[in-house]
C-alpha positions in Angstrom: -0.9 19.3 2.6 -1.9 16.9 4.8 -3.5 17.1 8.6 -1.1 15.7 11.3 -4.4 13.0 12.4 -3.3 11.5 8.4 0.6 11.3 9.3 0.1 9.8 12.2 -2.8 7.4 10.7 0.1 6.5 7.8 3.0 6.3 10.1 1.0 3.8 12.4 -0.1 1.9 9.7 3.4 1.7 8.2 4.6 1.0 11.6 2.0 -2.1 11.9 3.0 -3.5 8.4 6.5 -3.6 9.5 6.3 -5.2 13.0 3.8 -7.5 12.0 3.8 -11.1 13.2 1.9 -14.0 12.9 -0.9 -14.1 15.6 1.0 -10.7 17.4 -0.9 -7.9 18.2 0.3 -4.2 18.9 -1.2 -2.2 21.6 -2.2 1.2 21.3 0.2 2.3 23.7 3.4 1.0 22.4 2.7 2.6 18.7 2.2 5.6 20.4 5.4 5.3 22.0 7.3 4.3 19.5 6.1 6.7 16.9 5.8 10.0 19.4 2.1 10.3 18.7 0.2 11.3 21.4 -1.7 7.9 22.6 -5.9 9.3 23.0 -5.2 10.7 19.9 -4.0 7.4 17.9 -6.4 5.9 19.5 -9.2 7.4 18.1 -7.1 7.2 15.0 -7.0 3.2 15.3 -10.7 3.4 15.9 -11.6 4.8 13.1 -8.9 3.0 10.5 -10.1 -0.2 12.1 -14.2 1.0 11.1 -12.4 1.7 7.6 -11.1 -1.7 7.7 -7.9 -0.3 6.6 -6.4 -2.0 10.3 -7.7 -4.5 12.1 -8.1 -5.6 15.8 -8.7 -8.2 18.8 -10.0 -7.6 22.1 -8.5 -8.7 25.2 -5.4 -9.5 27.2 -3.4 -10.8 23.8 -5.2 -7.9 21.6 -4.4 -5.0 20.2 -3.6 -3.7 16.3 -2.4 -5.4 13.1 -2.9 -6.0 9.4 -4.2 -9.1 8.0 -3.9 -9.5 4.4 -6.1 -7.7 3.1 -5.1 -4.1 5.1 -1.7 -4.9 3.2 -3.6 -4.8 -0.3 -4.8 -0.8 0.9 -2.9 1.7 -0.6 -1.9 5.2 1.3 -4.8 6.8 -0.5 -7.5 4.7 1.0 -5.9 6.4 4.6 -5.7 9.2 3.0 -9.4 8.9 1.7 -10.5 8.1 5.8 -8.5 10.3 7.4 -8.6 13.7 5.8 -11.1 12.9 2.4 -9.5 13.9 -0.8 -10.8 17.5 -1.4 -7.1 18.6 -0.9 -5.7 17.4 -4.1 -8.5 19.2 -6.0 -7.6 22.6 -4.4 -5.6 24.9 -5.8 -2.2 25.5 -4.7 -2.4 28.6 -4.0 -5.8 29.2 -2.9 -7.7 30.3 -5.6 -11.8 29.3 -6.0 -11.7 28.2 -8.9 -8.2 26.4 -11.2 -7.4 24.3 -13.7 -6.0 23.9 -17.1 -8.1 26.1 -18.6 -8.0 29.0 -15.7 -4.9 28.0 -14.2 -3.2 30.2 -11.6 0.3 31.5 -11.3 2.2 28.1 -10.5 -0.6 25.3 -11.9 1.1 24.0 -14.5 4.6 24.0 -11.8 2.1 22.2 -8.9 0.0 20.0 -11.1 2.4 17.2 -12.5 4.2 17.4 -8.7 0.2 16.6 -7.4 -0.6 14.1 -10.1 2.4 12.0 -9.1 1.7 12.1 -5.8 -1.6 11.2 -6.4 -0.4 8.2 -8.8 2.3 7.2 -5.8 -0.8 6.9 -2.9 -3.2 5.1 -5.1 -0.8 2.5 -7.0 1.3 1.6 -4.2 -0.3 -1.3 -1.5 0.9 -1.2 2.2 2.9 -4.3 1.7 4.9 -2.6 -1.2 5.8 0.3 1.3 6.6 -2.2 3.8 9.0 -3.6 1.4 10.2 0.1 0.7 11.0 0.8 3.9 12.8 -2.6 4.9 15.0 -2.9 1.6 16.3 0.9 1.5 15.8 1.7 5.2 13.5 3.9 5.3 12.2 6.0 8.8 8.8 6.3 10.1 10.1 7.8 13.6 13.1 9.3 14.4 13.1 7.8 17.8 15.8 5.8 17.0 17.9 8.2 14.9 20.6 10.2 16.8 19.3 13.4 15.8 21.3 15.8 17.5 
């Protein structure tokens, strides 16, 4: 459902909230490695969730990426909304023109409560609640460190 661009923009954002430190800053590269992204890729990436100010960033020898308070108030739909726009949640599941309640296709009414909660989940929940997610319950946003074998 979504492009690989939006993962990675979520995953490096995650990945920001949760290594985020008082005046630290995280350089391109070192996401990129940590996450298995390829690095001109997030970079452009960064870019362009720094222009959405859903990131922000320094310049120079001490800069890179992080999130100041109020890139922890965004929510995974405002990446979402950056990244790959929001026309994907209006299409139908299985590729029809035109579907809805009134026309609905084969598996609408199956797909629609499943999109609508998904929907709820990446416009209700801020950054720094995912961050909290992740560190409480141990969550993964790489599986770098997982022995995956």
């Amino acid at each position: 459902m979504l492009s690989n661009a939006c993962k990675y923009a979520i995953r490096s954002v995650l990945y920001l909230a949760i290594h985020n430190e008082e005046n630290s800053r995280v350089g391109v590269k070192k996401i990129a490695e940590e996450l298995s992204v390829p690095q001109p890729f997030l970079a452009k990436l960064l870019q362009q969730l720094t222009k959405s100010k859903l990131v922000s960033s320094s310049k120079g020898p001490t800069g890179g990426f992080y999130l100041n308070e109020l890139n922890f108030k965004n929510t995974v739909w405002d990446i979402i909304k950056s990244i790959d726009g929001t026309d994907k949640f209006d299409q139908c599941f299985m590729g029809l023109s035109s579907c809805d309640d009134k026309n609905p296709c084969p598996v609408h009414f199956t797909v629609a409560p499943f999109k609508k909660k998904l929907m709820d989940d990446f416009k209700d929940k801020t950054i720094r609640e995912f961050t909290k997610e992740i560190k409480i319950k141990g969550r993964h946003i790489s599986l770098k460190q997982l022995d995956v074998n």
